[in-house]
C-alpha positions, 0 to 999 in steps of 0.5 A, a space after each residue: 640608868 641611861 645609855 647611848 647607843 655606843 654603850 649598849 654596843 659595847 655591852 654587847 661585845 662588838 667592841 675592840 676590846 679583846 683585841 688590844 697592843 701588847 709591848 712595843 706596840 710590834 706584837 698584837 694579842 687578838 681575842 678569836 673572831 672564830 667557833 670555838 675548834 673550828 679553823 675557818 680557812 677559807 675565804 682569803 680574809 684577814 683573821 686578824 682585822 680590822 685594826 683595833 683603831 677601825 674599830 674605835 672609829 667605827 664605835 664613834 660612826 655608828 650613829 651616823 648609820 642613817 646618813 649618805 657618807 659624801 664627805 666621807 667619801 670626798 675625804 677619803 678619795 683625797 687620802 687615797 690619791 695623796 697616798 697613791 702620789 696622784 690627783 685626786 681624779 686619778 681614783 674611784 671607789 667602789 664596793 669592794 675591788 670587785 665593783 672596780 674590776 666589772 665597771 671596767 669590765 662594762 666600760 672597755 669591753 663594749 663594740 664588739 670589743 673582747 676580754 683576755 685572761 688567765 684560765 685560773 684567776 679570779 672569775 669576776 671579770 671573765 664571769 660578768 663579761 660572759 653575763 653581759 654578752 662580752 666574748 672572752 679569751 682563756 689562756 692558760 697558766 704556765 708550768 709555774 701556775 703564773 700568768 702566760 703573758 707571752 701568750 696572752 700578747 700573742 692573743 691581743 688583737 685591735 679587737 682586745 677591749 680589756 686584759 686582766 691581770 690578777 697579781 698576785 692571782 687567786 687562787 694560785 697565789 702566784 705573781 709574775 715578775 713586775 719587769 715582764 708585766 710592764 714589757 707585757 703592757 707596753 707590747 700589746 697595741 695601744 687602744 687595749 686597756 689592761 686592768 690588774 687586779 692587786 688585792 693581794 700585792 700588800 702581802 708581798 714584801 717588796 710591793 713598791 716595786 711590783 705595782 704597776 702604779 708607775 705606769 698609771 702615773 705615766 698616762 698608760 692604758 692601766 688600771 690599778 685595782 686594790 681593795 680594803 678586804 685583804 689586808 685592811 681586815 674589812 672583807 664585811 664592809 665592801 670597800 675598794 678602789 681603782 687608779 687611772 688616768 682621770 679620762 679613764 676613771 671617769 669612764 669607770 665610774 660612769 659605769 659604777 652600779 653602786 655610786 656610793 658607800 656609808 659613812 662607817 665604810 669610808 670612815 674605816 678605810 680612811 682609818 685603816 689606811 693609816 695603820 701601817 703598823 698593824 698592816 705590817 703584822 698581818 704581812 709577817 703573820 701571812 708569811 709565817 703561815 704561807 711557809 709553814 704550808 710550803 714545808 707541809 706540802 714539800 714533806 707530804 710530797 704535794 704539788 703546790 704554787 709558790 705563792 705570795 698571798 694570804 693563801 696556798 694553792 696545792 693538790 691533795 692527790 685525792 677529789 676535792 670534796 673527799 678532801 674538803 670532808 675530810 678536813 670539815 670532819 676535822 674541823 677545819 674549813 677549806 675552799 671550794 674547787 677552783 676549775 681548771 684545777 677543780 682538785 687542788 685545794 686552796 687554803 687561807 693563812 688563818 692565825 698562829 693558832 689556825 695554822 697549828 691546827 691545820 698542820 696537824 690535820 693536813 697530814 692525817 687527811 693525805 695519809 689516811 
């Protein structure tokens, strides 16, 4: 008996199978993407992507594996920008957001140009600035853990090449109002060039408002980042993408490294893009987790950031590898230490069951 390669692969279990729709197609039953016992809450991923439809899509691709994916890219960079309500070079792809965040990096931070952000965000810029020479600028958050953006402009000079803006920011967690970042945006001078980062804004539930996609539609110095690791379900592939103005995004992908993606990539994002439905479950189940912690942490009397991820950023009142054991030790996987706060402990909203699990060890660990 003969087999093509999409049947041996589902043999092989690497289907959507064990992850089917349920009822009204508004709840999901998921089989586990985990160890047996092991809550693996660590790394900001969707446990629950990708979609079972990006999965299907993803079977009928595969045997495209030994092709360049150009078409698929041009499709998908015209999905994006009738999506995003912009023409089409208004948006560039890049292996994951993370591509987007350090060309830009590369591109606005030249001529003895400087970089300002936050002393407790996402280190993919300040860290690659550093790499290449760049000088960069540390603020620190404010009493709430959110971006100090009075400070921050107070920093900005002729000198500022590019300032980063991670919203919501990891791993705090936490957003700054949409009203004071666009006044923020429009008080710094007008050769700056601000780049915020919204791999999480999809978690948050009033996310047309809090983009700042408006001001790129209106030729502003603003790059929008977004990415299809959160909550597409699709951190393993690397895909992301940014939305400038066309000269702006020009420039960024002149200073890509990677120039271009697999056709299963693109194929996923385009298909992922339009499950809506399934997008709005993960934000529901996000919530539900994020609360969950919030309450854990108000009865344990700890200190935490009122976040709006797929995470929560709270101190555990003991050193952060006594904590990480301790919780290891019970099965459950947090994150590494985030300096300037290399104490504090972020977790990710994992499943139902995850969260469960969590909430039962947490308190064994802080009282004992």
């Amino acid at each position: 008996m003969k087999m093509n390669r999409r049947e041996i692969i589902r043999l092989g279990g690497v289907s959507a199978a064990g992850l089917v729709l349920a009822g009204s197609g508004t709840q999901f039953a998921f089989a586990e993407r985990k160890r047996p016992g092991i809550a693996n809450i660590s790394g900001n991923e969707n446990p629950y992507g990708p979609a079972p439809a990006v999965e299907e899509a993803l079977l009928e691709t595969v045997e495209t594996t030994n092709r360049y994916g150009f078409s698929q890219e041009r499709a998908l960079r015209a999905q994006i920008a009738e999506k995003e309500g912009v023409s089409v070079d208004h948006i560039v792809l890049g292996t994951g957001s993370t591509e987007i965040l350090t060309a830009s990096t590369l591109a606005f931070s030249s001529s003895g140009k400087h970089v300002i952000t936050a002393d407790q965000s996402y280190s993919a810029v300040p860290a690659y600035a550093t790499n290449i020479g760049r000088e960069v600028t540390y603020v620190p958050l404010d009493n709430e853990l959110k971006f100090d953006l009075d400070a921050m402009a107070s920093k900005a000079t002729t000198r500022t090449g590019l300032v980063y803006v991670c919203n919501p920011n990891n791993p705090t967690g936490t957003v700054v109002d949409s009203d004071r970042l666009r006044d923020f945006i429009g008080s710094l001078p007008s050769e700056v060039m601000v780049l915020v980062d919204e791999a999480y804004l999809e978690f948050t539930e009033d996310f047309a408002q809090r983009t700042m996609l408006d001001l790129v539609k209106k030729g502003k110095n603003v790059i929008v980042a977004r990415t299809f690791s959160k909550i597409h379900g699709l951190a393993g592939m690397r895909i992301g993408y940014g939305v400038a103005r066309p000269d702006i995004s020009a420039k960024i992908t002149a200073h890509r490294q990677c120039r271009f993606m697999g056709p299963l990539c693109a194929v996923a994002a385009s298909v992922s893009l339009r499950q809506t439905e399934f997008h709005d479950y993960c934000r529901a189940k996000a919530q539900e987790g994020r609360q969950l912690t919030f309450d854990l942490c108000e009865k344990l009397g700890l200190e935490y950031a009122r976040g709006a991820g797929n995470f929560v950023f709270f101190n555990p009142r003991m050193e952060h590898a006594e904590f990480k054991q301790k919780m290891a030790d019970r099965n459950v996987n947090t994150a590494r230490p985030f300096p300037p706060r290399p104490n504090w402990a972020r977790v990710t909203m994992g499943t139902t069951e995850e969260m469960q699990q969590f909430a039962e060890v947490l308190p064994q660990v802080i009282g004992g």
